[in-house]
DRENPAVO-578876 format. One record per residue (C-alpha): residue number from 1; x, y, z. Coordinates in steps of 0.5 Angstrom, whole numbers, plus 500, padded with zeros to 3 digits. Layout:
BEGIN
{i:NUM, x:X, y:Y, z:Z}
...
This chain:
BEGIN
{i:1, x:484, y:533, z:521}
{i:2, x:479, y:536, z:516}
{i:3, x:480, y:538, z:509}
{i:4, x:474, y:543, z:506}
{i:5, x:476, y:540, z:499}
{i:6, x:470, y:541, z:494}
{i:7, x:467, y:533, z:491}
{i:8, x:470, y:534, z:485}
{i:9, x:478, y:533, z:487}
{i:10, x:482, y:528, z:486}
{i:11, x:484, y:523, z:490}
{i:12, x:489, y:524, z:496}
{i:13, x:493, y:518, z:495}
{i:14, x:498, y:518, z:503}
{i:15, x:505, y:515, z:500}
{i:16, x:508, y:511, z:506}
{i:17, x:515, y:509, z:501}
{i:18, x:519, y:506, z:507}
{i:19, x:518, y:512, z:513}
{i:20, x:517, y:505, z:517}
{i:21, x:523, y:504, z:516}
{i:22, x:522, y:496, z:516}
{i:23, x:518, y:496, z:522}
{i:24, x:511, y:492, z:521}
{i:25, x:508, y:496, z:527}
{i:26, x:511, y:503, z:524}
{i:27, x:507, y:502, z:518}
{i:28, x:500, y:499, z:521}
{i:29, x:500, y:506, z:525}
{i:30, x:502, y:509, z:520}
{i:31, x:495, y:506, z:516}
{i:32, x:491, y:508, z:522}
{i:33, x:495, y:515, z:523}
{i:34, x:493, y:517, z:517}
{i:35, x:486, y:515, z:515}
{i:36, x:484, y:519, z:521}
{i:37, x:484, y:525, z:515}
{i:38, x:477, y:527, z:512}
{i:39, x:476, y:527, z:505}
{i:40, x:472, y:522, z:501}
{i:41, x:477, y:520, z:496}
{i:42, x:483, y:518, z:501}
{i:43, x:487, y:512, z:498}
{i:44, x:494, y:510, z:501}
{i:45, x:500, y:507, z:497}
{i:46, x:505, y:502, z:498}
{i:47, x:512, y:499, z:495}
{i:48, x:513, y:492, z:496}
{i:49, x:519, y:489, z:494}
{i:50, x:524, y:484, z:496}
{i:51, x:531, y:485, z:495}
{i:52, x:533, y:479, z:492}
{i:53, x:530, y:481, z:486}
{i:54, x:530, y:488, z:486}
{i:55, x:538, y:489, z:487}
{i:56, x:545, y:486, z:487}
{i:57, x:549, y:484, z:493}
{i:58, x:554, y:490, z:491}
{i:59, x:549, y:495, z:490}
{i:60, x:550, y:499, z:496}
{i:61, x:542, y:499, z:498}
{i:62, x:542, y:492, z:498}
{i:63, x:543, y:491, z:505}
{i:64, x:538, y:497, z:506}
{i:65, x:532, y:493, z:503}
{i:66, x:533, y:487, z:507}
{i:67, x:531, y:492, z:513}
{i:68, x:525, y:495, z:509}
{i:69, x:522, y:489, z:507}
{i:70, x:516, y:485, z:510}
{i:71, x:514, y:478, z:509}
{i:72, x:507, y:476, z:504}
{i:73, x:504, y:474, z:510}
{i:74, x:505, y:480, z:512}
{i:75, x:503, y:485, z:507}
{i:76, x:497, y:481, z:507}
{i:77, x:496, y:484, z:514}
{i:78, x:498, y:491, z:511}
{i:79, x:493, y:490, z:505}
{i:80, x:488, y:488, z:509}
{i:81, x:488, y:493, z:514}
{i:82, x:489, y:499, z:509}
{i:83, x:483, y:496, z:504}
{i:84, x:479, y:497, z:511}
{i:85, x:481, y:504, z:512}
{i:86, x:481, y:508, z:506}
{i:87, x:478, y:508, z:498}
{i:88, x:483, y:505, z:495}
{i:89, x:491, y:501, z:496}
{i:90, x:496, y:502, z:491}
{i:91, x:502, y:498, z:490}
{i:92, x:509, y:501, z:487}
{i:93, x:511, y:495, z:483}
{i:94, x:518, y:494, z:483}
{i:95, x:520, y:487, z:482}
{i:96, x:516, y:480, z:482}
{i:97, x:515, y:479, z:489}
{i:98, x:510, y:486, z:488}
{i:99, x:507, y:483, z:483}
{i:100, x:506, y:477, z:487}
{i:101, x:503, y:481, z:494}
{i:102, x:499, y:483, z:488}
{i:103, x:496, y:478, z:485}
{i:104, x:495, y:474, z:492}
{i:105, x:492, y:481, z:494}
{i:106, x:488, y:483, z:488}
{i:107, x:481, y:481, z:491}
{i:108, x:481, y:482, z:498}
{i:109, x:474, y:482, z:499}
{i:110, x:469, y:480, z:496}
{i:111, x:466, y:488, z:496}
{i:112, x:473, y:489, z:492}
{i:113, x:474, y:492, z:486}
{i:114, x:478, y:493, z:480}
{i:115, x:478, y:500, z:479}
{i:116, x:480, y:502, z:472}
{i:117, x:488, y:505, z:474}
{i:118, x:493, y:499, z:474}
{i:119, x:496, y:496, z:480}
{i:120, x:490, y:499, z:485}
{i:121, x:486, y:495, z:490}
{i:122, x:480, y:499, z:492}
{i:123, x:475, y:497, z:497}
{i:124, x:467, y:498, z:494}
{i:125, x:465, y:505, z:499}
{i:126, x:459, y:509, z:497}
């Protein structure tokens, strides 16, 4: 797929949410599947989080969020694969365990960045 989108739009940012529906093979597809799209400010978005410490036990989500989530080591893979394939990995930071994969993930690579937007990892591509 190819965009004929001028230079100076802003970037397109794929939100994976939780179409993966927990299923860690879903979401590394998911990765690839949408890095086939060309433009040149394309990043991706995810949401960490651990449903210890985003819900209570009766919330009625609650057992939903165990479904969805992903182990730390896991999401390093997430992160890492991303980081790979697309200009910038954003995280949607919920709880402490996302504010966790963030900080074990900030500097991925060491031609990683910090661009100025909060709460974004960005892989150095000119």
């Amino acid at each position: 797929m190819t965009f004929k989108i001028k230079q100076e739009n802003p970037i397109l940012i794929f939100e994976c949410a939780n179409a993966h529906g927990g299923n860690l093979d879903v979401l590394l597809e998911t990765i690839i599947s949408f890095s086939s799209v060309k433009y040149n400010k394309k990043h991706i978005k995810f949401q960490p989080f651990h449903p210890e410490t985003i819900s209570l036990d009766d919330f009625s989500w609650h057992k939903i969020y165990h479904q969805l989530k992903f182990k730390d080591t896991e999401w390093e893979k997430i992160i890492e694969l991303a980081s790979d394939n697309y200009n910038g990995v954003w995280l949607d930071l919920f709880d402490l365990f996302g504010v966790e994969i963030l900080k074990e993930n900030l500097v991925f690579k060491k031609t990683s960045r910090f661009p100025p937007c909060a709460f974004s990892h960005s892989k150095n591509k000119n």
